[in-house]
C-alpha positions, 0 to 999 in steps of 0.5 A: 067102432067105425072102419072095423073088421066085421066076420059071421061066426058059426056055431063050432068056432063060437063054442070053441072061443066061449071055452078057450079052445086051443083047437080054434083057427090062428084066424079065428082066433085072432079075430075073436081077440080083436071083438074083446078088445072091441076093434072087431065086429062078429055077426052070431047069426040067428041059426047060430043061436038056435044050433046052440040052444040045441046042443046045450040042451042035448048035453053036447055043450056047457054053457055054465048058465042058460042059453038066454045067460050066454048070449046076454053075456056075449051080445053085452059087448057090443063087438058081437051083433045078433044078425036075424034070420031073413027070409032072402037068407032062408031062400039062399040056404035053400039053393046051398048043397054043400052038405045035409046041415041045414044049420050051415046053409043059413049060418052060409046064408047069412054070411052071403047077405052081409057080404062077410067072410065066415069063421068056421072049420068045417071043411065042407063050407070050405070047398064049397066056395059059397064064402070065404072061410077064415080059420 
């Protein structure tokens, strides 16, 4: 997969895809196509992950299998990479003040460290212009 494009994803825009949503992004959306078709690279933070055990847990999302049985399925295709929490993107998150989400400020974090623009609606992120955003 070399000279692909590469994005960090949040948590919204990745649940969106996992079920079909129409109300994901025409960017985002054509960017999650590009990784099935393996010509694309999408980052899934580890906040990411964790947000995600979370809101399966507390019923706001339906994984249809466990959280381990979801990332298994998506990270078997190698379009998606796993990106693990640092502490230089915890001290980042930090400095970040956009909104009260400690979970957008690493999954912001992360997307700053890899220097990759982030898929996500979340209009806070947006205005921020701690990255650039593609929905």
């Amino acid at each position: 997969m070399a000279d692909v494009e590469a994005a960090v994803t949040d948590t919204h825009a990745l649940l969106c895809h996992a079920a079909a949503s129409s109300r994901l992004g025409k960017r985002a959306a054509a960017h999650f196509s590009a990784c099935e078709q393996r010509t694309a690279l999408l980052y899934v933070p580890a906040a990411v992950i964790w947000e995600t055990a979370l809101l399966a847990r507390s019923g706001h999302a339906n994984l249809r299998r466990t959280v381990e049985g979801f990332f298994e399925d998506l990270f078997s295709n190698p379009a998606y990479q796993p990106y693990d929490l640092s502490a230089s993107q915890i001290y980042d998150a930090d400095g970040l003040r956009f909104n009260r989400d400690p979970f957008d400020a690493l999954i912001c974090a992360a997307a700053r460290d890899l220097g990759l623009p982030l898929l996500t609606r979340d209009s806070d992120i947006a205005e921020s212009g701690a990255v650039r955003v593609l929905w």
